[in-house]
N, C-alpha and C positions, 0 to 999 in steps of 0.2 A: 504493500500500500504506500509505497513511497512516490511523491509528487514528484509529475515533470515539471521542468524548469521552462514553463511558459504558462501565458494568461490566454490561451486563442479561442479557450469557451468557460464557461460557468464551472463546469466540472473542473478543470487544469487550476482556475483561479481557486477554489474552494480547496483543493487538496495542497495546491502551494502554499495559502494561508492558515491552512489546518492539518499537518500533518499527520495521518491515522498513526498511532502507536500502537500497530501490530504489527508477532513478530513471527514471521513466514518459516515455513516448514515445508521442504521439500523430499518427499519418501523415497524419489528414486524408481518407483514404479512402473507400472504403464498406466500413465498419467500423460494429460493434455502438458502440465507444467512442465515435464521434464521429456528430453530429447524423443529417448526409448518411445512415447505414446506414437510418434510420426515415426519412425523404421517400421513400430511392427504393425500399426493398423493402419499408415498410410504410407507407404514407401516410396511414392512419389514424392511427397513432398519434401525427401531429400533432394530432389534434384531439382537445380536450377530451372528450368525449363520448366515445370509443372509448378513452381513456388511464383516466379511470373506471373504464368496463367491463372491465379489464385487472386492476384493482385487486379488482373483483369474483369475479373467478378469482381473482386470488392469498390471497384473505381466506377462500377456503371449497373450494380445491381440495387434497385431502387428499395431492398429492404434492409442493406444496411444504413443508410439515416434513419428510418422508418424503426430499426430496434433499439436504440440510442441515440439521441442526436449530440448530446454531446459528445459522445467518445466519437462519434463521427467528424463533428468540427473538428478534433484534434486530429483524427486520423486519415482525412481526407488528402492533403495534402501529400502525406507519404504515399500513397496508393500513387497519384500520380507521379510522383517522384522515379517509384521504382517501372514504369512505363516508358519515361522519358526517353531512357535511352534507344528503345525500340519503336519509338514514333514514326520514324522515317521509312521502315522495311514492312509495319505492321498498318499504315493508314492502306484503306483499301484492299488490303489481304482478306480472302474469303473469312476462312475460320475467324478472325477477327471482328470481322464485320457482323456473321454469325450470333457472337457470344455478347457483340455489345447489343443486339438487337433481343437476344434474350438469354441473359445471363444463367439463367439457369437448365442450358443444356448443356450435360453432361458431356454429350458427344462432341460438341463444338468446342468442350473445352480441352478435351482428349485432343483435338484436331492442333488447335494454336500453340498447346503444349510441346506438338511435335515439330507444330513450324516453328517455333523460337528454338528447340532444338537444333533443331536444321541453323538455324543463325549464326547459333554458337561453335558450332561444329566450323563452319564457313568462318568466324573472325572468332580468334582467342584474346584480341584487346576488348570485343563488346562481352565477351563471356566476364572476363576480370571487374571492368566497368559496370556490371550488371548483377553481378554475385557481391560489390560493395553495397549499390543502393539496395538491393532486395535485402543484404544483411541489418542493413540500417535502420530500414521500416519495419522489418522484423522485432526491433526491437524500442521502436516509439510506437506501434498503431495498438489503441484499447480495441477495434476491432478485427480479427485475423479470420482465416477462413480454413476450414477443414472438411476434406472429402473421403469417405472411406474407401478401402481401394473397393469392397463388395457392391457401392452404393447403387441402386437401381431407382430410374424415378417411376415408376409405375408398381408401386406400393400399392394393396387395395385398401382402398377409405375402411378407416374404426370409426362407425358413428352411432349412435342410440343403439340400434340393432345391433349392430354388431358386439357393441358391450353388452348387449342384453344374453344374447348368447352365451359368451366368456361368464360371467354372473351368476347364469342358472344353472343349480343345483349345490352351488358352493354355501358355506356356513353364512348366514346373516346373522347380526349380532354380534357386536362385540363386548367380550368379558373383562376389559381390562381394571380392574378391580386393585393391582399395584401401585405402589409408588412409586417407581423409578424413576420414569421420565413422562414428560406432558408434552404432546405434539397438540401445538396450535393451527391450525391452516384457515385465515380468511378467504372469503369467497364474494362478488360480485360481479352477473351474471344474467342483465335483465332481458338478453335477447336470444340469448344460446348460440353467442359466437364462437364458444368453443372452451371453455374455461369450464364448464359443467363435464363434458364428458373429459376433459384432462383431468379434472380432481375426482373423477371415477376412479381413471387411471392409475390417478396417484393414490389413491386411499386403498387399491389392490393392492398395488405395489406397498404400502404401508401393514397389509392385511397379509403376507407373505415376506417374513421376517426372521433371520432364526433369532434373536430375542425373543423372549417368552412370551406369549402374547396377553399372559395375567399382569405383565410387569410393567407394563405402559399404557396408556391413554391418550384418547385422540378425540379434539375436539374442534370440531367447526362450524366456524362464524359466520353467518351469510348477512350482509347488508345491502336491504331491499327494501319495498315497500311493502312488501309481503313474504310469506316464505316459499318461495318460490320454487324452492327445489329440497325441500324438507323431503320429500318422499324418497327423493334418489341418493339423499344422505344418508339419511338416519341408518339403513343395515349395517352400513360400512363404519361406523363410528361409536365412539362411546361416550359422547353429547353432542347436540344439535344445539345451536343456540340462534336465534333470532332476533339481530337488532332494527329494528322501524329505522330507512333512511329514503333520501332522495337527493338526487345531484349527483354531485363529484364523489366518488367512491373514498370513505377515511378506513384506509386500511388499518391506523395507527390505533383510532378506536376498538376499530373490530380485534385486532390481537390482541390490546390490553383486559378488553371484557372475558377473549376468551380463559384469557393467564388467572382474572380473576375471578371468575361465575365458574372456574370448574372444583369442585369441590376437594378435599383432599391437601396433603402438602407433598410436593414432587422433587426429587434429588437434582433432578437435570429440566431444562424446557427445550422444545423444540420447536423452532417459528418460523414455518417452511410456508412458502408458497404453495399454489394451487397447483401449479402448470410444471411440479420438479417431478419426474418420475426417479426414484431409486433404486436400490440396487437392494439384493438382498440382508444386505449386513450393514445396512445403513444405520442402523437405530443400536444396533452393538456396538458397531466401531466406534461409536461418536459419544454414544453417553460414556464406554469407557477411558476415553480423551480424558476423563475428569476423577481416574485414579490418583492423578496426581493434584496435592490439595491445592498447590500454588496456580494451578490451572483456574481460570475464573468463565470464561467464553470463550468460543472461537468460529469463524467460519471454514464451514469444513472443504473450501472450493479453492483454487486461486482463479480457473478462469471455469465458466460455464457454456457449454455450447449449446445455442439457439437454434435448435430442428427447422429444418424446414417442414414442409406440411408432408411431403412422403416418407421421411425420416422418422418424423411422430408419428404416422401411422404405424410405420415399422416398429417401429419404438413399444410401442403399447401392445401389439399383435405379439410381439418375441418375449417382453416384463408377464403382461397380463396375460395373454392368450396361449402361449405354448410355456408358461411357467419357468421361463431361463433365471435364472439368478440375477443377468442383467442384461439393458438389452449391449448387443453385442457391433461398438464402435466401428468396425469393418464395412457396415451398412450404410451409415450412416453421413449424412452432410448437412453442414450448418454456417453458422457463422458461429466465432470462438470470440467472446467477450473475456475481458481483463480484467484482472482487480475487479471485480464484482462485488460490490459494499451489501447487495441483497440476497433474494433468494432462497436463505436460510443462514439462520443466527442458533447457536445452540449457546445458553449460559444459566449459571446457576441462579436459580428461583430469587436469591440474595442479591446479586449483582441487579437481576431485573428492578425489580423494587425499590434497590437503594438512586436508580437515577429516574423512576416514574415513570418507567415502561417507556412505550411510545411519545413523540411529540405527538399529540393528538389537535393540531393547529396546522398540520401537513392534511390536503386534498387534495384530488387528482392524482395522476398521473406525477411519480419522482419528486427525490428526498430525502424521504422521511430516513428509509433505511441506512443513509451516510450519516444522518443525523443519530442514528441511534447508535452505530458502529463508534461513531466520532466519540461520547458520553460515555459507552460501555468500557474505549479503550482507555479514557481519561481512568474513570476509578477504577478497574482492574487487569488483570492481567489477559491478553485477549492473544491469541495465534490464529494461523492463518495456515489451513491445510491444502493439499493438492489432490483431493477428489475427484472423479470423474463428475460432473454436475452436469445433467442433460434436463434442455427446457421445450417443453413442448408448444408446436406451435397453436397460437390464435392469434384473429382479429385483433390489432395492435390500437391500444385508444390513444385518443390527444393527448398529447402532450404537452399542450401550451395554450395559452388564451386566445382568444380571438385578434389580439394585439399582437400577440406572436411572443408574449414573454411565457415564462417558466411557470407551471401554476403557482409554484412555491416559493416564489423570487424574495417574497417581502416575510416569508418566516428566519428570522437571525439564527443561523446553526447554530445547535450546542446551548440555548438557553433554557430549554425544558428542563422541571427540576420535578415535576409533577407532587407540589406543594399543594394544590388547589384541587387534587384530585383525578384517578386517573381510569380507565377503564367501570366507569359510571352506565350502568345499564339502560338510565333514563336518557342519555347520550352523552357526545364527548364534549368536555371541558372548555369553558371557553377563559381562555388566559389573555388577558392583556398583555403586549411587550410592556418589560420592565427593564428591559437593556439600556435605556434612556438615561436614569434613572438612579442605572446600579444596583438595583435593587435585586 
């Protein structure tokens, strides 16, 4: 979580002037974070030529602004960077023309991979010149890009039916009756753009564990006008909670209510998003993170890769449907987010409470979770692991006002102290700024 050394979006400027004090852990694994994850599940992307063409998706495929925009303002820039030097031999080249026209074919991108090949082959001062800037962006862009070498884009669609299928006959009800750990998961969902049937997914995937399944508890927070999807929660879970909302979705509320309406006291919490599918041994590996006492919270990801829509299909079909342990990277293509401030926060029930949970003054769309990372790292001690984190896709909401600013431009990070109350059923807290003030 260490800040670049520039101001070119809200995000660069917030981490420069607030630097996260967490402190990263690298396993060595087959992980996104470390080398090994690209030899063995994508082998291409050791090679020049296919790192490129990677770069050519990210420079002209309209969903990476559309998943971040900040890491995109920063990242945008190097994408063309590492193009530049092939401007000349690539303007007009079919395959090129191809992949800018629709980024997301596979084939087309097999095709330019081979014709920058061919380039390189042909000049070894553009192969050197070219293996500098690809190494360079490689190592500034918060967005990267990742293709499994198995990846296929004609996945068949996981939708209502098809989860219905997968579903039936399996145990409803859950008995989690322990104290271990508390999985929080909010939920907001008023059209069925694809966030109901991902927290299906995810709550399988949560329901297929080797942790005990007495030893944990899972509770989800829908904020609605109604409960709108009460029906298709409740088997899979071991509370349903309903908060009355409308507007801008406040996540911040929805997790604090859920941390505190579930009954019980809980060693560890878990405050995952809707749209993460995991792995079998997700909820072992992570509550036992906190054998060690000095351990306070940590994010178990360093980067998180963003499915495309065939890839979630896959994704859920291989976790949920044929019961793999995980789904299996080799399939798999997305875009590869950085430093990931969200998505899942695991910390002690203590830590939560001592900084008042959620800024519950955060709505919309982005924030809150930097804001909460930022407070949890201040009081205690937080790391920062290299997990496989796969995010399934949906319909992406606004991100910004109709003005075009940030929805959460005017909340001051890091002043929530949740003195005034926090996770309140009758809704969220309204806090004055007191940063004025000093107060």
């Amino acid at each position: 979580m260490q800040p670049r050394k520039c101001d070119c979006s809200p995000m660069c400027s917030l981490r420069a002037a607030n630097p996260m004090r967490v402190r990263p852990v690298r396993t060595g694994g087959a992980t996104f974070a470390s080398q090994s994850a690209y030899l063995r599940f994508a082998p291409d992307h050791g090679d020049l030529a296919a790192r490129a063409a990677g770069y050519a998706v990210l420079a002209h495929d309209p969903a990476v602004p559309a998943v971040a925009a900040d890491y995109w303002m920063h990242s945008e820039r190097f994408y063309q960077a590492a193009l530049a030097p092939l401007k000349r031999d690539l303007d007009g080249d079919p395959a090129f023309e191809r992949l800018r026209a629709n980024p997301a074919d596979a084939t087309a991108e097999r095709l330019l991979a081979e014709r920058i090949g061919a380039l390189l082959e042909q000049d070894p001062a553009l192969a050197r010149t070219l293996c500098r800037v690809v190494d360079a962006a490689d190592d500034e862009v918060y967005i990267n890009y990742f293709r499994g070498v198995d990846y296929r884009p004609d996945a068949s669609p996981v939708g209502p039916e098809r989860l219905e299928r997968i579903t039936e006959g399996r145990r409803h009800g859950r008995t989690g009756t322990g104290r271990d750990v508390l999985v929080v998961i909010p939920l907001s969902d008023r059209d069925g753009a694809g966030r109901i049937r991902n927290l299906t997914a995810c709550l399988l995937a949560l329901n297929d564990q080797t942790f005990p399944a007495d030893r944990y508890c899972v509770t989800v927070v829908e904020f609605d006008d109604r409960p709108r999807w009460q029906s298709v929660i409740e088997p899979w879970v071991d509370r349903y909670l309903h908060l009355p909302g409308s507007g801008l979705f406040n996540k911040s509320w929805t997790l604090n209510a859920g941390v505190r309406a579930t009954p019980g006291e809980f060693r560890t919490l878990c405050l995952l998003d809707a749209d993460i599918i995991v792995d079998r041994e997700f909820i072992e590996r992570n509550h036992a993170r906190f054998a060690d006492p000095g351990h306070d919270a940590h994010l178990p990801h360093t980067e998180m890769l963003s499915l495309d829509a065939a890839s979630s299909d896959r994704a859920i079909e291989e976790r949920c449907g044929t019961g793999a342990p995980q789904a299996p990277l080799e399939g798999m293509r997305g875009l590869l987010l950085r430093d990931v401030p969200g998505a899942c926060l695991w910390t002690r029930p203590e830590l939560f409470h001592r900084v008042g949970g959620f800024d519950e003054r955060y709505r919309g769309w982005g924030g809150e979770d930097e804001d909460m990372l930022y407070r949890v790292a201040a009081a205690g001690a937080v790391t920062q692991f290299d997990d496989v984190f796969l995010h399934l896709a949906h319909r992406r909401p606004p991100m910004r006002t109709a003005e075009g600013k940030p929805f959460n431009a005017h909340v001051p990070l890091g002043t929530w102290t949740g003195r005034d109350g926090y996770g309140d059923l009758a809704g969220p807290v309204a806090v004055e700024d007191r940063t004025a003030t000093g107060a």
